[in-house]
Biotite code that builds the C-alpha atoms (Angstrom):
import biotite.structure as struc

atoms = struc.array([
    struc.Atom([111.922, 93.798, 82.807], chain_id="A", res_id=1, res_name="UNK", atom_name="CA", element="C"),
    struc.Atom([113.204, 94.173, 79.470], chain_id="A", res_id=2, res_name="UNK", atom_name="CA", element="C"),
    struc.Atom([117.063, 95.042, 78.997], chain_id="A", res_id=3, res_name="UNK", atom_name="CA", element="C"),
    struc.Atom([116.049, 97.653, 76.240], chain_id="A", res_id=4, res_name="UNK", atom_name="CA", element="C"),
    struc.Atom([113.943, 98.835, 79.240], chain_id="A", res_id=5, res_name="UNK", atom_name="CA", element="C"),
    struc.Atom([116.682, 99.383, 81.761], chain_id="A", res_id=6, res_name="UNK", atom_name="CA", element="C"),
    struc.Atom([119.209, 100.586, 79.268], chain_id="A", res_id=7, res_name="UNK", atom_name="CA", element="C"),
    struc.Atom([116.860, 103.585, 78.927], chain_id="A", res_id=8, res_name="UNK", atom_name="CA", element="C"),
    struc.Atom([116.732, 104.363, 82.792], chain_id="A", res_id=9, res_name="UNK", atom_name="CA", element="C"),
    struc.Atom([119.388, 106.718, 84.240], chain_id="A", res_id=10, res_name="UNK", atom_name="CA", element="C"),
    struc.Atom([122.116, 105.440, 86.760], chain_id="A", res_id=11, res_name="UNK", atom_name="CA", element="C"),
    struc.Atom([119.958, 106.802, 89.783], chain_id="A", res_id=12, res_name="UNK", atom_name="CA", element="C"),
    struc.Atom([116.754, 105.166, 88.495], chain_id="A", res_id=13, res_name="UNK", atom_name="CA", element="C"),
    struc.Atom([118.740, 101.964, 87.774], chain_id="A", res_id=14, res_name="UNK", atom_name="CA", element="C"),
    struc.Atom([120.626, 102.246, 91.504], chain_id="A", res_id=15, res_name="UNK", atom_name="CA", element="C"),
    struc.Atom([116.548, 102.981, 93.070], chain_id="A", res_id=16, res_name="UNK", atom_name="CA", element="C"),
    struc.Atom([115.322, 99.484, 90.507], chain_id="A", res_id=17, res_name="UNK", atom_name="CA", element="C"),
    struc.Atom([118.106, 98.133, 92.181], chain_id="A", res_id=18, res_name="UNK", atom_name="CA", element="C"),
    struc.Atom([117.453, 98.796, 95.740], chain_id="A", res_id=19, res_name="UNK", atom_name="CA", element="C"),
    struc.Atom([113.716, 97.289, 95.180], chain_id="A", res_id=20, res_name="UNK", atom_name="CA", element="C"),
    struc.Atom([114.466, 94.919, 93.724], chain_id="A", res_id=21, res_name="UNK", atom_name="CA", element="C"),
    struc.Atom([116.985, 93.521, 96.174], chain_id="A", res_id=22, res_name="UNK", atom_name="CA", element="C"),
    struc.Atom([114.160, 94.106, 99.475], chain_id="A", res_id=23, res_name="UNK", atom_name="CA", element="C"),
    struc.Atom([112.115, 91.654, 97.112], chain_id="A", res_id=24, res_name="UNK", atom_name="CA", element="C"),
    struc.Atom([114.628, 89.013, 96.714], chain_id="A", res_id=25, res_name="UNK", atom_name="CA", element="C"),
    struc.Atom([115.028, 89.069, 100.064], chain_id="A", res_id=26, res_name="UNK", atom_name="CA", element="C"),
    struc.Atom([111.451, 89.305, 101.028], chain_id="A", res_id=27, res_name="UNK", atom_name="CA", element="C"),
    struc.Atom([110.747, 85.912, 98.369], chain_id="A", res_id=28, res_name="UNK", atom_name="CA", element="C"),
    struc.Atom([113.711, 84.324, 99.668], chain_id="A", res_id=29, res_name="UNK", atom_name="CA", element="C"),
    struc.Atom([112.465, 85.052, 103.640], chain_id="A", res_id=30, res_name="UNK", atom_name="CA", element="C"),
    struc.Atom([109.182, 82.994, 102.449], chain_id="A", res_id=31, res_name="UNK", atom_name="CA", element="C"),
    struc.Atom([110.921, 80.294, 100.765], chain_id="A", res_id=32, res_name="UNK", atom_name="CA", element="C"),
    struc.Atom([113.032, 79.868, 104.394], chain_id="A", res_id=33, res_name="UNK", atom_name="CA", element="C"),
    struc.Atom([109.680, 79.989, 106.840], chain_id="A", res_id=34, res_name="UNK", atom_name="CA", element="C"),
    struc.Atom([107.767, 77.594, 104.645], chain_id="A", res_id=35, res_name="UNK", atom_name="CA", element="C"),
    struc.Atom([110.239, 75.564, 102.777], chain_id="A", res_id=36, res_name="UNK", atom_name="CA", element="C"),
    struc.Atom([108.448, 75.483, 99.848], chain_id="A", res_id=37, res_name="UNK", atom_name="CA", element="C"),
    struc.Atom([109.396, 77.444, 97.016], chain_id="A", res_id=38, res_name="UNK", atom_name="CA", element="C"),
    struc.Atom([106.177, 78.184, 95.244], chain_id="A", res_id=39, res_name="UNK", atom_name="CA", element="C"),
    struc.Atom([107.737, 81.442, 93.473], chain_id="A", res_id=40, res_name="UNK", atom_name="CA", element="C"),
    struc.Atom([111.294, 80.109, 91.622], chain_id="A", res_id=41, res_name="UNK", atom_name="CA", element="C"),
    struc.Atom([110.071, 82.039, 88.758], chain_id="A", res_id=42, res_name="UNK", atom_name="CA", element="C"),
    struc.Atom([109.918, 85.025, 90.008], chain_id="A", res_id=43, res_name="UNK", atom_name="CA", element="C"),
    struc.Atom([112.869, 84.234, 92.410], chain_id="A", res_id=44, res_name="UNK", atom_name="CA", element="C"),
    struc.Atom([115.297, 83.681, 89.042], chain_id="A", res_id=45, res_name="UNK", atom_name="CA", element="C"),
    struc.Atom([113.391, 86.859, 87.228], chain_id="A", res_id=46, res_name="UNK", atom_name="CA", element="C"),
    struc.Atom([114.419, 88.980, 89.910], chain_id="A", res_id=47, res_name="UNK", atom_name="CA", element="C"),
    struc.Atom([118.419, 87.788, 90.210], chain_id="A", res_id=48, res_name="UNK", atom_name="CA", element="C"),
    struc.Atom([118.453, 87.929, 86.417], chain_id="A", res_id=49, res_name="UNK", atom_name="CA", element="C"),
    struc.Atom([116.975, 91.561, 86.434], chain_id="A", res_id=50, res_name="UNK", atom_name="CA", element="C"),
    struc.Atom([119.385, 92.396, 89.599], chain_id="A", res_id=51, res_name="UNK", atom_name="CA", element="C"),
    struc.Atom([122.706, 90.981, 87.372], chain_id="A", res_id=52, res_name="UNK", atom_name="CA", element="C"),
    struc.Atom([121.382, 92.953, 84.212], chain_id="A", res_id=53, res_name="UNK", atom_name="CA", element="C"),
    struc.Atom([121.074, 96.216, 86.245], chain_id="A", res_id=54, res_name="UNK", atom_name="CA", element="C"),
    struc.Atom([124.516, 95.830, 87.612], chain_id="A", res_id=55, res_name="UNK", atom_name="CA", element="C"),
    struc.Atom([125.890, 94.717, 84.260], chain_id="A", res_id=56, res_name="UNK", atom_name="CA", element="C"),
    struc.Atom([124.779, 98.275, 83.343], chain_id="A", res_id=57, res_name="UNK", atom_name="CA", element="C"),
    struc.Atom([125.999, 100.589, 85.930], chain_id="A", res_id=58, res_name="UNK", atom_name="CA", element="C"),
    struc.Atom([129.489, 98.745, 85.669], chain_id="A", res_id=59, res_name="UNK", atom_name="CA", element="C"),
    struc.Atom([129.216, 99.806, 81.949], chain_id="A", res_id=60, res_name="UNK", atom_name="CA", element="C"),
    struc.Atom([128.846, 102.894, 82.463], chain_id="A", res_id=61, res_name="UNK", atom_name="CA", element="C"),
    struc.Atom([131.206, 103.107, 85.286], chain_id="A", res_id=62, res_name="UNK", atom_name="CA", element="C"),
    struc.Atom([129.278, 104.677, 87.773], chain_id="A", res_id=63, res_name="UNK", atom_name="CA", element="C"),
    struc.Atom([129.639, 103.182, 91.871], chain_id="A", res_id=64, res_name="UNK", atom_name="CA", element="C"),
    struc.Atom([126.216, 101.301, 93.254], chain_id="A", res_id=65, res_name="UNK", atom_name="CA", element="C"),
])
């Protein structure tokens, strides 16, 4: 997702983004651990880059995770 994207979405959206996104980290990184293969580092890094951008933004705007 684009950061022009996220800058648009409200603190609760971002904070909901936020919560998804982390259950797929989690979910990719899970995989990565049973097979020991890591067939997905793209979309492993895209998702920790989008994570750090949304929490770039809601310390911005100075609103609590």
């Amino acid at each position: 997702m684009h950061i022009k994207d996220l800058r648009s979405l409200s603190t609760d959206s971002l904070n909901e983004k936020l919560d998804t996104l982390r259950l797929d980290l989690s979910i990719e990184m899970r995989k990565i651990a049973s097979t020991g293969v890591a067939n997905k580092k793209a979309k492993v890094r895209e998702i920790k880059r989008t994570v750090a951008q949304i929490l770039t933004l809601i310390n911005e705007r100075g609103a609590k995770q």
